[in-house]
C-alpha positions in Angstrom: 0.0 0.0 0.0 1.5 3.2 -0.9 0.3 6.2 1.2 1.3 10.0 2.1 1.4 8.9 6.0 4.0 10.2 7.8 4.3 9.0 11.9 3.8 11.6 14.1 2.2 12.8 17.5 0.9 16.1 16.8 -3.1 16.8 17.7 -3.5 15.7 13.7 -2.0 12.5 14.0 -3.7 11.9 17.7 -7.6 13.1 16.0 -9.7 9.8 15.3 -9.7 9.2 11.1 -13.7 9.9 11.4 -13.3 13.3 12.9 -10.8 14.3 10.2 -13.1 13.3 7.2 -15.9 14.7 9.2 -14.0 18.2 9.3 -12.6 18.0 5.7 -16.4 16.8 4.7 -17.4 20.2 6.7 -14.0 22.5 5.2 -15.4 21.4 1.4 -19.1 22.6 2.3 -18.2 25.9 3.9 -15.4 26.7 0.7 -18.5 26.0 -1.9 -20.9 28.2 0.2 -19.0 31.2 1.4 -18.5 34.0 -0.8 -14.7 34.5 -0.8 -12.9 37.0 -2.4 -9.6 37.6 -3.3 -8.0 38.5 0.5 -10.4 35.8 1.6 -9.3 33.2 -0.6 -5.7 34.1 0.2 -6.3 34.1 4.1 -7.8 30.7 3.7 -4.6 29.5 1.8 -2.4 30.8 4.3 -4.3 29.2 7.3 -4.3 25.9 5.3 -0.9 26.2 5.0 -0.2 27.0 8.5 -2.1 23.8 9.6 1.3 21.8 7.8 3.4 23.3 11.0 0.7 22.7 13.4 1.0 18.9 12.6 4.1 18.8 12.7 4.9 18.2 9.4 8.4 19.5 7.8 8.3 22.4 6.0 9.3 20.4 2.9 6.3 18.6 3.3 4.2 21.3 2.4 6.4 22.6 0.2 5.8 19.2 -2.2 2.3 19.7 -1.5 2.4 22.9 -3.5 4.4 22.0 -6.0 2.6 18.8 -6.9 -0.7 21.4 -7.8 1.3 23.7 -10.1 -0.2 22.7 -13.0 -3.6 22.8 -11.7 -2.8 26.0 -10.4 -1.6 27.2 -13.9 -4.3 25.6 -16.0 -7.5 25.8 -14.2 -6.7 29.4 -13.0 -5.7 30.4 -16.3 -8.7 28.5 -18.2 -10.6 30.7 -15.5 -9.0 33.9 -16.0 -10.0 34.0 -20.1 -13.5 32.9 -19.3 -14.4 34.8 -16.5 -12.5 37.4 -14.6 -9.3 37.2 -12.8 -11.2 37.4 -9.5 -12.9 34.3 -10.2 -9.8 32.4 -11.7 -8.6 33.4 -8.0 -11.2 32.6 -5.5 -12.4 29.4 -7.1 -8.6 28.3 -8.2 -8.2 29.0 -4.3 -10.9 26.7 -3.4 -9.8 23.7 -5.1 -6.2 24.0 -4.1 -7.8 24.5 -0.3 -9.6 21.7 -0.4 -6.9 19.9 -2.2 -4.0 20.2 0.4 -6.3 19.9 3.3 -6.9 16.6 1.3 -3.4 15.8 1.6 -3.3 16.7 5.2 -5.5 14.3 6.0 -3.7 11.6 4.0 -0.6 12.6 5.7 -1.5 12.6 9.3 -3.7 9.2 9.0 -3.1 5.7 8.5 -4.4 4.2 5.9 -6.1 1.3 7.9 -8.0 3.7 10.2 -9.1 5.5 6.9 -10.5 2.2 5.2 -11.7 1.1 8.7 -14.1 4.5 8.7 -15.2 3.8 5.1 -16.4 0.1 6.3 -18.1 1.8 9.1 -20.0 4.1 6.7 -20.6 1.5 4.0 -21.9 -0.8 6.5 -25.3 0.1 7.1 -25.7 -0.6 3.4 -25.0 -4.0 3.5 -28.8 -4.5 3.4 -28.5 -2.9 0.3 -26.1 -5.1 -1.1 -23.1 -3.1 -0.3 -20.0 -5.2 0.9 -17.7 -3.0 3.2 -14.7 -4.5 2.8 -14.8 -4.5 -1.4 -15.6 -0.7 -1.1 -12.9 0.0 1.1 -10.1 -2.3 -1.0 -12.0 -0.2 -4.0 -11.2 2.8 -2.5 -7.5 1.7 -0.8 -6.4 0.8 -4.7 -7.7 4.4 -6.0 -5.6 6.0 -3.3 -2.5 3.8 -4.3 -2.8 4.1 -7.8 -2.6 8.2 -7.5 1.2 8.3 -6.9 1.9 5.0 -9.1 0.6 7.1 -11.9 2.5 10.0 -11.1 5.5 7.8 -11.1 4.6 6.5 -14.6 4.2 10.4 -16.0 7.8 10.6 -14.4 9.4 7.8 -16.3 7.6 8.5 -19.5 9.2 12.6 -19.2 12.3 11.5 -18.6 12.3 8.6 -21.3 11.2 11.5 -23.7 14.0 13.9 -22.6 16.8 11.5 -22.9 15.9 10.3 -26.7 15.4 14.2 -27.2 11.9 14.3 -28.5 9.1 16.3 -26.5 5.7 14.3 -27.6 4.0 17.0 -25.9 -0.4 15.9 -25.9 0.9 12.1 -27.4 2.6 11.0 -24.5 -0.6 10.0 -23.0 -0.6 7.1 -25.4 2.6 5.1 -23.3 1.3 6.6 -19.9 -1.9 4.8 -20.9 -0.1 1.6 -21.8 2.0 1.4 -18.3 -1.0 2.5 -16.3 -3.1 -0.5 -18.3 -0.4 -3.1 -17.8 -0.5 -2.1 -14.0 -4.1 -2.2 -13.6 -3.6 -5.9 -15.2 -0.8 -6.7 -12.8 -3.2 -5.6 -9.9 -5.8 -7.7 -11.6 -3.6 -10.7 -11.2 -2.2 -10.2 -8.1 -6.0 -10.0 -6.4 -7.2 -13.1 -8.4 -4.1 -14.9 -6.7 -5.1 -14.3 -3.6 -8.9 -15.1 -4.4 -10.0 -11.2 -4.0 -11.2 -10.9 -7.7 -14.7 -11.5 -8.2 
């Protein structure tokens, strides 16, 4: 299992997992509902940030966090900016990165297990329904694994590009695609090994 977590003992690593989701559920309700301008969006940036400290997390930490959004940063807020105003490419760029390193907070300061044990709690009740709490949580443990093994895939597939000197530029989806595929098969394998594929 690959995951942001990071041992610690600040008050974010001691919080139960439920009352973390619980607060980032509330955090992404109250940044879609208030009415933020630009100082606004900024202050909430800055207090997001701050939180990095708070749980003790390194500096670089939050540093990576930032840098891993640049390109959302550059192409949502400047798909924004032409289409609306550059207030709006602001406050609602703001937003998503907010909610987005908050996010990665969460992942940071939590265990994986606790998460996918509050997920079985939730889906639980459900199991009337037909839901099965421990598929939806090794559903949702694979998503969160496969987010950096991607990331690592876009990696090789740059740096394969700059060494043979040719910039592919939109085509280099096409081998990310491939490796990403051939993973998702590998995964596919290892799970009907172990009797987990249905």
């Amino acid at each position: 299992m690959i995951s942001l977590y990071r041992p610690g003992n600040g008050i974010l690593h001691r919080m139960p997992a439920g009352w973390k989701l619980a607060l980032l559920a509330v955090a992404a309700l109250l940044l879609s509902l208030l009415r933020l301008g630009i100082p606004g969006t900024v202050a909430v940036l800055v207090a997001v940030s701050v939180l990095y400290p708070v749980a003790t997390l390194p500096l670089r930490a939050l540093g990576e966090a930032w840098w891993r959004l640049r390109w959302l940063i550059l192409v949502l807020g400047g798909a924004l900016w032409l289409l609306t105003s550059a207030t709006d490419a602001v406050v609602s760029t703001g937003r998503v990165v907010a909610l987005l390193l908050l996010a990665e907070l969460v992942t940071r300061t939590t265990r994986m297990g606790d998460l996918l044990e509050v997920f079985r709690r939730i889906v639980r009740p459900l199991r009337r329904l037909g839901a099965d709490p421990d598929a939806v949580a090794l559903t949702l443990s694979l998503t969160i694994a496969m987010i950096p093994v991607i990331a690592g895939f876009a990696t090789q597939v740059r740096d394969a590009q700059r060494a043979r000197g040719v910039r592919l530029g939109p085509r280099a989806v096409l081998p990310l695609l491939v490796l990403t595929m051939k993973h998702a098969d590998d995964v596919g394998d290892a799970l009907a090994a172990r009797g987990l594929a249905r």
